[in-house]
C-alpha positions in Angstrom: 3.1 -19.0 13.2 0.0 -19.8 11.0 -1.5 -18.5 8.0 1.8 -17.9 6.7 3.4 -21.0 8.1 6.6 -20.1 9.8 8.8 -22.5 12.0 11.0 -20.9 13.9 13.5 -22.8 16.6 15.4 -22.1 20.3 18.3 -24.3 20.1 19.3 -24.2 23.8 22.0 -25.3 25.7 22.5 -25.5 29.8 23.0 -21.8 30.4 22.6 -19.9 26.7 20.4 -20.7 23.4 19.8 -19.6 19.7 16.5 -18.2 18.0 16.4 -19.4 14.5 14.1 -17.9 12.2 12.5 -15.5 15.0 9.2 -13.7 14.4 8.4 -9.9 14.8 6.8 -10.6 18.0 9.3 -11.8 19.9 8.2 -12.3 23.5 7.5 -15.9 22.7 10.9 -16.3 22.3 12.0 -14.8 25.2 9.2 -16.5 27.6 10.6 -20.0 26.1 14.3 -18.5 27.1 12.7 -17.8 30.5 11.0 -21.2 31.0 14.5 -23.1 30.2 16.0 -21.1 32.5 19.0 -20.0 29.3 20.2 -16.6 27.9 19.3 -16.1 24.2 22.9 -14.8 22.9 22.5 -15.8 19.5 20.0 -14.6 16.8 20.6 -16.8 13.6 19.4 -16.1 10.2 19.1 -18.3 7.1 18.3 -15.6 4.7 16.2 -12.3 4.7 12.7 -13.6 4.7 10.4 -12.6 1.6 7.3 -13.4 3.2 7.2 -11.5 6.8 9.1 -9.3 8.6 11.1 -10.8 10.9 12.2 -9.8 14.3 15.9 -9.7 14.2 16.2 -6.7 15.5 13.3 -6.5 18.2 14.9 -9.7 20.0 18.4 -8.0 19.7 17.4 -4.7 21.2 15.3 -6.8 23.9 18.1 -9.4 24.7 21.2 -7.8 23.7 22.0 -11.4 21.4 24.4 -11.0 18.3 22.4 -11.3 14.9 23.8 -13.8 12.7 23.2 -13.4 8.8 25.4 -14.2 5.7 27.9 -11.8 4.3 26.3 -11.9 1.1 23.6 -10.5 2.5 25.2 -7.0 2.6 22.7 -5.6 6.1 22.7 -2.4 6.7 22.7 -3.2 10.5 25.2 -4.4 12.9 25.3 -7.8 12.6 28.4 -10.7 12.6 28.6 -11.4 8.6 29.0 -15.3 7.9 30.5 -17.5 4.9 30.8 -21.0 4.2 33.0 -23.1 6.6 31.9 -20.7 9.6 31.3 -22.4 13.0 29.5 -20.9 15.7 30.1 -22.3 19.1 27.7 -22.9 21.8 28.5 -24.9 24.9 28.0 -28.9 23.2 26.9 -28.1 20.2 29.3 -26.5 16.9 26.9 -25.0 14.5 28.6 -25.7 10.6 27.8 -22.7 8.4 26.6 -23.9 4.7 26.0 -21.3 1.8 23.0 -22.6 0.2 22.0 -20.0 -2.6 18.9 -20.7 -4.6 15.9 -20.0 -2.5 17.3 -16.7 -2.0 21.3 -15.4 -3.2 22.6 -15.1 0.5 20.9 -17.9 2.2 22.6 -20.0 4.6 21.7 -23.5 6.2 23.2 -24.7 9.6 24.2 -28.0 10.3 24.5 -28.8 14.4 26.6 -31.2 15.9 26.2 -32.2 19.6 29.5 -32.8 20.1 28.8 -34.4 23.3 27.1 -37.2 21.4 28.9 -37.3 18.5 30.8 -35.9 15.4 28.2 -36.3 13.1 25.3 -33.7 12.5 21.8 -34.1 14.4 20.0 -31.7 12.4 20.6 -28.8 9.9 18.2 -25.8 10.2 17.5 -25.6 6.2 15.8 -22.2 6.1 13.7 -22.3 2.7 16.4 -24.4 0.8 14.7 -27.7 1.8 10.7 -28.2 2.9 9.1 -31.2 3.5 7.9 -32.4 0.2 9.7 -29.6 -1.7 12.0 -27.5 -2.4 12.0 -23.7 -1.9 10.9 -21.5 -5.3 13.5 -19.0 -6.9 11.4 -16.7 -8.9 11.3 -14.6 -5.6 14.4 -12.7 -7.6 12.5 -13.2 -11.2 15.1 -11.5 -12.8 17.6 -14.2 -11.8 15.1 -16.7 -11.4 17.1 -19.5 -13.8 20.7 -18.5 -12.3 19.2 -19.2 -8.6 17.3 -23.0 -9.6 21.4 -23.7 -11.2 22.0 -22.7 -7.7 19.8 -24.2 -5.6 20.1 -27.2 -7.2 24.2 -27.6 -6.4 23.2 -26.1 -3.6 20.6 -29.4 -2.7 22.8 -32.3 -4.8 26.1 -31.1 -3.6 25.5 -29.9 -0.3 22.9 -30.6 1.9 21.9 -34.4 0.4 25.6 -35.0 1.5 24.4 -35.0 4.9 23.8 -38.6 6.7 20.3 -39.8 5.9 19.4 -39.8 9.7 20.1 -35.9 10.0 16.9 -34.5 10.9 15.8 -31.5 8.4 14.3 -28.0 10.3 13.3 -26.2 7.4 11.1 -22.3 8.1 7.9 -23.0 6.6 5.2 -26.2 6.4 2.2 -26.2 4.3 0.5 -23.1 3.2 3.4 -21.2 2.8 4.0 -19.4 -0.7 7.9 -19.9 0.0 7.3 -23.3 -2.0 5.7 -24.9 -4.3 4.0 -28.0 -2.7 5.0 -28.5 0.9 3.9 -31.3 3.0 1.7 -31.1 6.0 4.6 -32.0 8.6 6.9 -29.8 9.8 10.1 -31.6 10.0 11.3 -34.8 8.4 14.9 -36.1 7.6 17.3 -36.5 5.3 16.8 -39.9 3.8 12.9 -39.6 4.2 13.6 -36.3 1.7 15.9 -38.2 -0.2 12.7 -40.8 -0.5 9.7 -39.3 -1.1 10.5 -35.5 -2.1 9.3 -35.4 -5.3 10.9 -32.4 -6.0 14.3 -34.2 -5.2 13.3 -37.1 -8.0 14.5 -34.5 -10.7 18.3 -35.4 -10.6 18.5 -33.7 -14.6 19.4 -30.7 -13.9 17.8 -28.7 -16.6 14.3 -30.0 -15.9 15.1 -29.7 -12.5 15.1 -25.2 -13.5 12.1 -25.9 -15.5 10.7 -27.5 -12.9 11.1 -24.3 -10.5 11.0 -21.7 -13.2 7.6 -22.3 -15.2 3.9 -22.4 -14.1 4.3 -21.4 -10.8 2.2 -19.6 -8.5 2.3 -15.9 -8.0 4.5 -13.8 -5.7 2.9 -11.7 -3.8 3.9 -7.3 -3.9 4.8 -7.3 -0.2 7.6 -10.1 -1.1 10.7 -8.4 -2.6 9.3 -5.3 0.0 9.6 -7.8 3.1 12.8 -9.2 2.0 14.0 -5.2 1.7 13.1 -4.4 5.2 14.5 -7.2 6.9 18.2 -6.1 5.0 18.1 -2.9 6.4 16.5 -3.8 9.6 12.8 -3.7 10.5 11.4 -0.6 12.8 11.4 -1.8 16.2 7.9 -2.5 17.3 8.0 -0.3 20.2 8.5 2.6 17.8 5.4 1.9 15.8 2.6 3.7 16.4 -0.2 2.4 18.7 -3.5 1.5 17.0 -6.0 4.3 18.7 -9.1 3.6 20.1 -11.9 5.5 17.8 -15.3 6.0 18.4 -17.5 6.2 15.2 -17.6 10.0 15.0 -14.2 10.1 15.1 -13.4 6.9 12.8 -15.6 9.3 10.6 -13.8 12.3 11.0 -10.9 10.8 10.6 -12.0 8.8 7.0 -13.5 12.4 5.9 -10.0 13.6 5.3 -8.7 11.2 2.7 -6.0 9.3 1.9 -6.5 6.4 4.2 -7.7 2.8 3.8 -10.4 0.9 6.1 -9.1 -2.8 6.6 -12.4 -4.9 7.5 -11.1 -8.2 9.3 -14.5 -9.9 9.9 -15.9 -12.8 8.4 -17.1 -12.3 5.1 -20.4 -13.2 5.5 -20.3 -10.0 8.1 -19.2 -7.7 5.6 -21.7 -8.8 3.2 -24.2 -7.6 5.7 -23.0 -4.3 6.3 -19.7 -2.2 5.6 -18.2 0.9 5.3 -18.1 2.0 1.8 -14.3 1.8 0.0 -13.5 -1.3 2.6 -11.1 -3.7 2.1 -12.4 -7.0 2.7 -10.3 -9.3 4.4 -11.7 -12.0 6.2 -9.5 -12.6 9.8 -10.2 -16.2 9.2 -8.8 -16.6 6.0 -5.4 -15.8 5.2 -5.0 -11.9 6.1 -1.6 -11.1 6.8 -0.6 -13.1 2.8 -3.5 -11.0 1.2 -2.3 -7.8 3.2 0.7 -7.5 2.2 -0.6 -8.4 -1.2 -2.7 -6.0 -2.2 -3.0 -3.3 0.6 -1.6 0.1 -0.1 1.7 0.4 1.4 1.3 4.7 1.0 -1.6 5.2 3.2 -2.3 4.9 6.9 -4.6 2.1 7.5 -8.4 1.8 10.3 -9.2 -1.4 11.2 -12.7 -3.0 11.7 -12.9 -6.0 13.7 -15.8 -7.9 15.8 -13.8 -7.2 18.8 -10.7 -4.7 20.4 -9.0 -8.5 20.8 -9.7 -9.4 17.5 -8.4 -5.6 15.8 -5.3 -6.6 18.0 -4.8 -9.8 16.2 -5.2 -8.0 12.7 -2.7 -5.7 13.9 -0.2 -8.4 14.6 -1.0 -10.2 11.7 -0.7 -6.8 9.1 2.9 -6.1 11.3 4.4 -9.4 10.3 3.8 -8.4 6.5 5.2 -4.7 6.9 1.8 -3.1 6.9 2.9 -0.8 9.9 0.4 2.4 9.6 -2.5 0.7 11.3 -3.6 4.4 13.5 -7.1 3.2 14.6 -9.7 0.7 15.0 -13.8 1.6 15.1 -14.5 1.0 19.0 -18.3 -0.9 19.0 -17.5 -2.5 15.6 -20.0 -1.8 12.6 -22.7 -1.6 15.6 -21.7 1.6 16.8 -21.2 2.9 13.1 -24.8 2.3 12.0 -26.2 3.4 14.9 -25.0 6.7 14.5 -26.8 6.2 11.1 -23.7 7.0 9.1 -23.8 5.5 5.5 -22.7 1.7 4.5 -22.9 -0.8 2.0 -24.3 -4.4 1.6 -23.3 -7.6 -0.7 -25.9 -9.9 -1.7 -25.0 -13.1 -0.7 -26.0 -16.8 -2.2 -25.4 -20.5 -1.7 -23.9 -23.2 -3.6 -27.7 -24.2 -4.8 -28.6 -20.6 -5.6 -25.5 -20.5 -7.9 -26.7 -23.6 -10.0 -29.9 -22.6 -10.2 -28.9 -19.8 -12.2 -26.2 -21.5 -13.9 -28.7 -23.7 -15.0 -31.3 -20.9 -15.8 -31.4 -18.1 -18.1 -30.1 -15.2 -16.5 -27.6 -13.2 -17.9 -24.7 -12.4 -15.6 -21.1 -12.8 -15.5 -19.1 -15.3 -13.4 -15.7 -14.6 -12.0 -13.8 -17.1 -10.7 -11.0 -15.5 -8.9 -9.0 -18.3 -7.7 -5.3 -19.1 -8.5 -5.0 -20.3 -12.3 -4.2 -23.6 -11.1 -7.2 -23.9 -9.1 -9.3 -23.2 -11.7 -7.9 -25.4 -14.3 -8.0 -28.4 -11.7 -11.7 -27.6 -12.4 -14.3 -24.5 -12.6 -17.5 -24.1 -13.7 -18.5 -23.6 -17.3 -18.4 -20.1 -18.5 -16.5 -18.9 -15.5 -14.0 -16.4 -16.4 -10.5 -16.4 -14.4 -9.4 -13.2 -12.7 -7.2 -14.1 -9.6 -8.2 -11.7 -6.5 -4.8 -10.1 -6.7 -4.8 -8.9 -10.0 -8.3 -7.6 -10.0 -6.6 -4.4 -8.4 -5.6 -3.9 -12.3 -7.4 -6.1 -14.4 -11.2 -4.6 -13.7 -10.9 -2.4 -16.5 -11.6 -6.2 -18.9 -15.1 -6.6 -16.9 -18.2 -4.2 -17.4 -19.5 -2.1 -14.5 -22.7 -2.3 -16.0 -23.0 -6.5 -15.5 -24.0 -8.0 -13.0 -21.2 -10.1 -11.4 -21.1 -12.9 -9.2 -17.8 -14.3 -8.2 -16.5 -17.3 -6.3 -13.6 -18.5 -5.0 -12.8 -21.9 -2.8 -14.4 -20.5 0.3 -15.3 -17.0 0.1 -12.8 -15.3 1.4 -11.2 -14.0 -1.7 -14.4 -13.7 -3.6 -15.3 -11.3 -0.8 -11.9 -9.3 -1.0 -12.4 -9.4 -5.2 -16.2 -7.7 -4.2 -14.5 -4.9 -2.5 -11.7 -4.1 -4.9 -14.9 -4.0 -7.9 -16.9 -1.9 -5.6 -13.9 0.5 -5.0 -14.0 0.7 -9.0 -17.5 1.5 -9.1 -19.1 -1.8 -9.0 -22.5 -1.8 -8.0 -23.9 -5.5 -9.2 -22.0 -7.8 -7.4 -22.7 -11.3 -5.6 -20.8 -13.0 -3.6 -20.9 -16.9 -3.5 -20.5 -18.2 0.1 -18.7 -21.4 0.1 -17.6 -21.1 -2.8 -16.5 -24.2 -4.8 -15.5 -26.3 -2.0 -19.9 -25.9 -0.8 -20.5 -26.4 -4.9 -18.5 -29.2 -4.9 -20.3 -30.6 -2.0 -23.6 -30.0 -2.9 -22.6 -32.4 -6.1 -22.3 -30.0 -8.9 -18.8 -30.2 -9.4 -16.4 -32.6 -9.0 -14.3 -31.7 -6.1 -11.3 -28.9 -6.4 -8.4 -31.3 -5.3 -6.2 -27.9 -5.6 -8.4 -25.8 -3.9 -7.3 -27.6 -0.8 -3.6 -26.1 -1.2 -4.8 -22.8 -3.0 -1.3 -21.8 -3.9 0.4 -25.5 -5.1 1.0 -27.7 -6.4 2.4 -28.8 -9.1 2.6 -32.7 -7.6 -1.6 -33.0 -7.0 -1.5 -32.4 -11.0 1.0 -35.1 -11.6 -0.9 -38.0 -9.5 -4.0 -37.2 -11.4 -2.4 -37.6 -14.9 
């Protein structure tokens, strides 16, 4: 699953198979099931997932499989409760039950053995205890961020390092997931490569391997601890959720009239700088939504989506679902065509390129530049003057700027400068600019140096360390 960079895994047998990991849309799974000609009777779980709501539950209701989760855990829903030196059985293969607290305070890794090749492991499925090229963070639980690095560290050293260096490593997430740090761009690796060339794995001291994982590091989103919360007491079944209605503009209107509901616009952002509804959200379907979503997206209100296209509203759905955002009622039928042709009122954003930007850097107009990337990305490099807002926080923080400036903000692409314009304008911004391209065009027009960050927005803490 992209965007938010899940692996999840079918370990299948002859006549029955495990889901590891499984998404909320499950029918994937169950098509894969179909195609092997096996029975999924197994749902296993490495921990409750922070960053997306799984589907547990859905494939269980659909299949009738067991969920599988650690007893420390403590789920409200019926499910068979698993501690260290568990097995689970199925047909060749014995699945060994590690706790591995650190990422998370119940997680569990499972170590497979295909006992009809050998007794020693093939693989362990790792969860978010062990990435390529990282480890998994433990500030998800800030409060016991320091007890859970102690943890994860014994839980790395003692445990799963132990395992022959030929064991291949499955962990949940690759690159671009804020489960880490720094992950690398594969998805699976082994043991003794890990051993190798994890960086993250080079800090044997114990102590500065906590600091390591406990300072500088990037932001967790809101929808985290929420996401992590729903999957303990078991997700709504997606078959209970209701459908996303088909409005036309009069009735998108009627229905916005009456308050208390937000409009999620999922097209590019050079589209909404055109023309939008006034009060949008901005959040480009080509960026990453369902991250930014659950971020900053009001979890108290029922939510109309705008899309280019009734398949592409049906992808923001899916996308807003996997993050918890469940109260998506309606979508404007016709897109923003249909709204302004019924001459109903919208908004535009000014928007300028990388060489419009420099020349008035390099001029004398008076204007305020906001720069809201992640901290890291802007100290790998920003223009001068630029003041540092990340998008996220803006939803607080735009009390420190002046409605009365005008304000042009950038981000790496964008994207985010786009979603930072509509949380200003919902504050009563009126002169705002968006950059397109942000500083990755900047960069490439030869103004800047280029943002070596910018190309993992949310790591890493290794691209500063080969630079120094």
């Amino acid at each position: 699953m992209n965007k938010i960079a899940l692996s999840s895994y079918i370990l299948a047998g002859s006549e029955v198979c495990a889901i590891i990991d499984p998404q909320r849309d499950t029918d994937l799974y169950i098509d894969e099931a179909r195609a092997l000609g096996v029975e999924i009777t197994h749902i296993l779980q490495t921990h409750m997932h922070a960053d997306f709501v799984s589907g547990h539950m859905d494939l269980a209701e659909k299949t009738g499989a067991k969920i599988y989760v650690a007893k420390a855990a403590k789920c409200a829903f019926d499910h068979v409760a698993l501690v260290e030196g568990d097995t689970i059985e199925i047909e060749d293969f014995v699945i060994k039950v590690l706790e591995t607290p650190g990422h998370s305070p119940d997680h569990l890794c499972y170590v497979v053995v295909d006992t009809s090749r050998g007794k020693e492991p093939v693989c362990a499925f790792v969860g978010d205890t062990l990435f390529v090229g990282d480890v998994g963070r433990p500030d998800i639980f800030p409060d016991i961020a320091e007890e859970l690095a102690g943890k994860l560290y014994h839980s790395l050293f003692d445990k799963i390092l132990k395992l022959p260096d030929f064991c291949e490593v499955l962990p949940a997430h690759g690159a671009g997931s804020l489960c880490g740090k720094s992950m690398g761009a594969k998805w699976r690796s082994t043991i003794g490569y890990e051993k190798k060339y994890n960086e993250a794995l080079q800090i044997t001291d114990k102590d500065e391997f906590i600091k390591s994982l406990t300072n500088q590091m990037p932001p967790a989103p809101d929808h985290f601890s929420r996401c992590n919360e729903i999957n303990r007491e078991g997700p709504v079944l997606v078959l209970e959720l209701p459908p996303m209605t088909n409005l036309k503009a009069a009735s998108f209107k009627e229905i916005l009239d009456k308050g208390d509901i937000a409009i999620v616009d999922t097209r590019s952002y050079l589209a909404f700088g055109s023309q939008h509804i006034p009060g949008s959200w901005s959040l480009d379907i080509n960026g990453n939504l369902p991250t930014f979503a659950g971020w900053v997206l009001p979890v108290d209100k029922d939510l109309l989506v705008i899309a280019d296209s009734f398949k592409e509203a049906e992808k923001s759905n899916l996308w807003l679902r996997r993050v918890g955002q469940d109260r998506v009622v309606g979508y404007l039928d016709g897109g923003m065509a249909a709204w302004v042709t019924k001459g109903y009122k919208t908004n535009h954003i000014k928007q300028i390129s990388a060489e419009d930007l420099n020349d008035m850097v390099t001029g004398s107009d008076k204007f305020v530049l906001l720069d809201v990337r992640a901290t890291n990305e802007y100290e790998d490099g920003h223009i001068e003057g630029a003041i540092n807002i990340p998008v996220a926080d803006l939803r607080e923080r735009y009390t420190e700027l002046n409605k009365k400036d005008k304000t042009i903000l950038i981000c790496s692409s964008g994207n985010r400068s786009s979603l930072g314009v509509s949380i200003l304008s919902q504050h009563g911004f009126e002169k705002l600019t968006n950059v397109a391209g942000g500083m990755t065009g900047y960069s490439a027009a030869g103004y800047i140096k280029r943002c070596d960050v910018c190309q993992v927005p949310h790591g890493s803490r290794f691209i500063q360390r080969l630079k120094n």
